[in-house]
N, C-alpha and C positions, 0 to 999 in steps of 0.2 A: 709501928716502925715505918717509917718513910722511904722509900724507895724512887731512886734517881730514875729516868726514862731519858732514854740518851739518844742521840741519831745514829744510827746504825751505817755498817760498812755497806756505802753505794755501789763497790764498782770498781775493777780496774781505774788509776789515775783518776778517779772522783773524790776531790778531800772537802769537796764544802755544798750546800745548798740552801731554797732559801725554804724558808716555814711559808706557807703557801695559804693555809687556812687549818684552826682548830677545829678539831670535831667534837671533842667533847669541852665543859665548862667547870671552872671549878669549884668544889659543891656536889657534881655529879661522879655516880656510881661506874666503876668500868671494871669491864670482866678477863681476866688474861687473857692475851691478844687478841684485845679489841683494838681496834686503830681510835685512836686521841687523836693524830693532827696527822697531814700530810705534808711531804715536803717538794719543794721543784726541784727535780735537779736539770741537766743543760739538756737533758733528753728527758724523762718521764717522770711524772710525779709518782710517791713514793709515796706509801702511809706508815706510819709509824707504832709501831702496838705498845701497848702497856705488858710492862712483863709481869705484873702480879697484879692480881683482883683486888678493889679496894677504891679507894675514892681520890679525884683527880684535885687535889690540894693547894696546887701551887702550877699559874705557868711561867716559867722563867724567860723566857723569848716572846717578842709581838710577833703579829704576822707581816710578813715584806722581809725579816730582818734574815743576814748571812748567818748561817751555822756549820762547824766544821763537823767533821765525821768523829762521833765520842764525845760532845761537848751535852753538857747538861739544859734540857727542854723544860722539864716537868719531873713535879715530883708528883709520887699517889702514898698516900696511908694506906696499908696493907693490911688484910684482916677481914673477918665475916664482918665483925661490931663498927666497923668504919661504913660498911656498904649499906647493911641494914638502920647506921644513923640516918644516912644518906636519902636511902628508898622513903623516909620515916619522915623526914624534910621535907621531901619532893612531894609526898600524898599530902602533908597538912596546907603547902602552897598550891596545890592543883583546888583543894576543896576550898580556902579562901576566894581564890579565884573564879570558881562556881558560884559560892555566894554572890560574891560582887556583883558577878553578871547576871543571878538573877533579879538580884535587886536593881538593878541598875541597865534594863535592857537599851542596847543603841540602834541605830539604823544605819550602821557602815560593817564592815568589816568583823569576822567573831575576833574577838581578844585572844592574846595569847595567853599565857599563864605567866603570872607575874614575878618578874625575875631582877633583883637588886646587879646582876651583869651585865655589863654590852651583849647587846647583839653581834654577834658574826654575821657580815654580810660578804656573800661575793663579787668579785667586781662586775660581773652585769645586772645581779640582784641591785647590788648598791646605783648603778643607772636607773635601773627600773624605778626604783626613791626618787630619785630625782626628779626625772621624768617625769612621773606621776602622781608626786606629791602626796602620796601617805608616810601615814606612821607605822614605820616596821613594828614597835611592838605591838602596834593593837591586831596584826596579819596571826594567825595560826598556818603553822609552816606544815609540809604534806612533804619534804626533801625527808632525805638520816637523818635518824638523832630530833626529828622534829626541825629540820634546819626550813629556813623560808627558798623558794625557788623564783624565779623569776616568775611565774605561770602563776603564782600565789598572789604577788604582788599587782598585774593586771588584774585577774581578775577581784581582787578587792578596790584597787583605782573603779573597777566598772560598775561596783556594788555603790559605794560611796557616790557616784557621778548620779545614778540613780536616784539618790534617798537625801541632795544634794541640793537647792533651788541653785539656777546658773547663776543668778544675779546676787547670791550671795557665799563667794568664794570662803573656805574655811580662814580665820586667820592665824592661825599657827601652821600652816603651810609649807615648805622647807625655798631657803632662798632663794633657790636657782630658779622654782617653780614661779615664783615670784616675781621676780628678774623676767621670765619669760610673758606674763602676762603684762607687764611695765612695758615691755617692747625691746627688753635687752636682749641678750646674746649668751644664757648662759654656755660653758665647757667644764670637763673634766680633767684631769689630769690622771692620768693611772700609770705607774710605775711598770714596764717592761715583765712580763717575767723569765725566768732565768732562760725556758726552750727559747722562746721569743728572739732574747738576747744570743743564744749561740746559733740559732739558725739564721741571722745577720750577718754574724761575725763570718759563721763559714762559704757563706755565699756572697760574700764580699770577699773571704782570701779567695775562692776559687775564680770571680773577673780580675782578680788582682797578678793570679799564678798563671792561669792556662790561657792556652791562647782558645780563647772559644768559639767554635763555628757550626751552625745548623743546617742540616740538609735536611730535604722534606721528600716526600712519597705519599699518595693516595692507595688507598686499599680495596678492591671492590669485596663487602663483608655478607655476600649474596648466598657464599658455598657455606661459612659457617654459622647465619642464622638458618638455614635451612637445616644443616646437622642438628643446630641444639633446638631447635624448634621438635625435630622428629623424636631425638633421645630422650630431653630434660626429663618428663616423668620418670623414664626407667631408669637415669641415672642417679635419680635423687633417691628415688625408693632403692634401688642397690647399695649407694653409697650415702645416703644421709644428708649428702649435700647438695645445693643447687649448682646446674652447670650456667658458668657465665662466660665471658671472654675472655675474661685475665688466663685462665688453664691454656687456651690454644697461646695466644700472646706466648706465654711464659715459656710453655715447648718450642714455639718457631723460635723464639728469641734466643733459646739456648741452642737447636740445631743453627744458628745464621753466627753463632759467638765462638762456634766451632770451628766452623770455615774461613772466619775473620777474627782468629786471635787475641790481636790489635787493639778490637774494641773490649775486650775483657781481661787488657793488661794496664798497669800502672807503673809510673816512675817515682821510682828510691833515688834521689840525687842522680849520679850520672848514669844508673843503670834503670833497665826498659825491666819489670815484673811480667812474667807472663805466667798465668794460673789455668791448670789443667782442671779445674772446676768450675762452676759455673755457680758463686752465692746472688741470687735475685733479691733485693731491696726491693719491696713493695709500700708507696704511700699510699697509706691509708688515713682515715680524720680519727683526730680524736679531740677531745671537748679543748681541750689549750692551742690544735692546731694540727699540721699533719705531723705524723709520725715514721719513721720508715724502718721496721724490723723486717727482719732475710730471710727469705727462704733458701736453706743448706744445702746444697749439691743438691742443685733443680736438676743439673741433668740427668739426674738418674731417677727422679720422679715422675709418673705418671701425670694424666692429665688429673685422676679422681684426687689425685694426693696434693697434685698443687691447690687445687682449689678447696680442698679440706683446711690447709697450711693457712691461706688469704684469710677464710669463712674465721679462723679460730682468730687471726692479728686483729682483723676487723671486730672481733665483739669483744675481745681483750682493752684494745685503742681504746673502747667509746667507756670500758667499765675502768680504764686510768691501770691496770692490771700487768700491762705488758712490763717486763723483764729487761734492764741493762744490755744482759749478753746478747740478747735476742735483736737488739738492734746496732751491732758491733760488725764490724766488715761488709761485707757485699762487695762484689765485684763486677756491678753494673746494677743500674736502677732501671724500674719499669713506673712510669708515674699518668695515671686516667686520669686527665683534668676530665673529660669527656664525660664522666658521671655529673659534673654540675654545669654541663652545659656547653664548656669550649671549643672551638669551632678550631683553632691555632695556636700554638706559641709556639716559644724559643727556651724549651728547662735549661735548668743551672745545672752543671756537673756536680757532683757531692764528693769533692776530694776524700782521699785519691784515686778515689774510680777516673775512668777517664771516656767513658759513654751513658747519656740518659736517653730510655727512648720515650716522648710524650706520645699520649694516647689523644685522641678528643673524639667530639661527639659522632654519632652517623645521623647522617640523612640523605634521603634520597636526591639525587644529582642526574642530570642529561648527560649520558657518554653514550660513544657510540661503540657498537656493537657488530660486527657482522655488518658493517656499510650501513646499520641502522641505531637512528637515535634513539636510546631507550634509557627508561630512568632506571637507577642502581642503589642500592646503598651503601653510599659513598665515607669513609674513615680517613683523614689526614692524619699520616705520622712522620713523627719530626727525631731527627736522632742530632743529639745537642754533643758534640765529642771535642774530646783535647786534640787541637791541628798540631802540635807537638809531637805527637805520638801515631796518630791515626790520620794518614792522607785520603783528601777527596775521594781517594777512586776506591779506599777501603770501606768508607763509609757509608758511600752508593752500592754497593755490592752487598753489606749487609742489607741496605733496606731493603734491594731485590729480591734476596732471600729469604727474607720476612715476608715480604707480600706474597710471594710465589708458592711459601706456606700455608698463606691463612685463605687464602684464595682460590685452593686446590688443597683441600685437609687430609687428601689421603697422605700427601708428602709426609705427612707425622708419623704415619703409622708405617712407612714402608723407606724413613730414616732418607729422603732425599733433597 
């Protein structure tokens, strides 16, 4: 008996998304909630399970295409005898494909096992094809499911380039590559995906809505690599986790949001929101882009708990795992370009918050000291806020307060 695999309830006010990529193929065996396909939604990609064990029969949507919340993906045959036809398939195709290849040794790339299905490609895998001019089915993939990875696809270009004379290019070659050796100009075109699309949308309403202004502040970060230099081992072996910057950041930024309200309120039409908690938005990367889930009443978090809270977003992000709700409200964002290197900018607000503070990189800098030049390690921070709501002179006084924090670390611990 056949059983429908439907998209599931994403979310507060989430009624659609798009199918992003199939995981499994049809023909193949899948176990109750296994994940079959993923979907995008305007925040996070979403995998979908099969609700009964049995074999993936039918898929009723491509990938790119919009699906609503309840609408029909895939159907699976339900049943031991459907899974075990299935497993029974798969070994007589895997052992053809043994054959072949023994008899039939190449000097490119090992073959994949021979499959009458598209391949699923991702779109940087699908670059990489291009790019490099192999044939994905001859690649044996090392991703889930046997899926091909980028890293699969170089290092077979490298194998092939090898075992390849230069002067006599393959002629079934794919066109672009072709195009490129001619002297053309190949491109791609790849369709948006749906985060992509709303995180445009919303930081176009927010230059559209606020009036936006950045004030900047330097930080000398001399007192707190000095602390985490002394603690880190014993805080990690205590608490499990490593101590970074974001924990001090997050406590100054919640003591500095105390004293200046201002920046941790929002406006509802004609009236000013003002929030006696403090939710911290943290971006972090994840494989589609960044992402920014909250940490819940920072202020009453420790340093060890915030940076447990970061450590769990950040490896959730990178495994596609994090949670709708979890990235829902915040009442002020904290965002480290500085981990990949930025030296400055200017962040977006993320309506309807109405303060971001950017982080960037340190390095050491000439300041003077006591009448004396001496090098320091030197942090630029920029607080990006709504001039609507929060005046200059609010917004200089939080950064003071922030610096005057992280630059003297006992203020944390003795609340000044």
């Amino acid at each position: 008996m056949a059983s429908d695999v439907v998209v599931p309830t994403l979310g507060e006010s989430i009624t659609e998304a798009t199918l992003g990529q199939w995981l499994k193929k049809p023909g193949e065996a899948v176990k109750a909630d296994e994940a079959i396909a993923s979907l995008e939604t305007d925040k996070v990609s979403v995998e979908v399970p099969s609700p009964v064990a049995g074999v993936l029969i039918e898929q009723v949507v491509s990938e790119g295409d919009t699906v609503n919340v309840g609408a029909v993906i895939a159907r699976i045959e339900a049943g031991a005898s459907a899974v075990t036809t299935a497993i029974l398939a798969a070994e007589d195709s895997r052992a053809v494909g043994q054959a072949e290849v023994a008899a039939r040794p190449e000097p490119v790339a090992a073959p994949a096992e021979e499959s009458a299905d598209p391949i699923t490609l991702s779109p940087s895998v699908r670059r990489a094809v291009l790019e490099h001019g192999v044939d994905p089915s001859k690649i044996r993939g090392t991703g889930k499911d046997g899926r091909l990875t980028k890293d699969d696809v170089i290092a077979a270009a490298r194998t092939h380039a090898m075992s390849t004379p230069p002067a006599e290019p393959a002629a079934s070659a794919p066109t672009a590559t072709s195009a490129s050796m001619a002297g053309g100009r190949p491109e791609e075109r790849v369709r948006m995906t749906r985060l992509r699309q709303t995180v445009a949308s919303r930081l176009k309403e927010a230059q559209n809505t606020a009036a936006i202004l950045t004030t900047f502040n330097d930080v000398d970060m001399t007192a707190v690599i000095e602390a985490r230099n002394r603690y880190k081992d014993l805080f990690e072996k205590k608490h499990g986790v490593r101590l970074g910057f974001m924990g001090f950041f997050v406590k100054a930024a919640c003591m500095a949001l105390r004293d200046i309200p201002s920046v941790n309120a929002s406006i509802e039409g004609d009236e000013i929101v003002y929030h006696d908690y403090v939710d911290v938005s943290v971006a972090v990367s994840a494989p589609n882009g960044l992402v920014v889930p909250v940490i819940r009443d920072a202020q009453t978090m420790s340093v060890a708990e915030i940076e447990k809270a970061i450590g769990d977003f950040g490896a959730r992000a990178k495994a596609g795992s994090l949670k709708l709700d979890e990235m829902k409200g915040g009442t002020f964002t904290i965002s480290n370009g500085g981990v990949f290197g930025s030296l400055m900018s200017t962040p977006i607000i993320n309506p309807p918050q109405s303060g971001v503070l950017g982080l960037h990189r340190i390095e050491e800098r000439p300041v003077v000291r006591d009448g004396q030049i001496v090098a320091r390690p030197m942090m630029y921070l920029a607080l990006s806020y709504d001039h609507r709501l929060i005046d200059g002179r609010e917004a200089v006084t939080f950064l003071v307060a922030l610096k005057n924090a992280i630059e003297d670390p006992t203020r944390l611990l003795i609340d000044l």
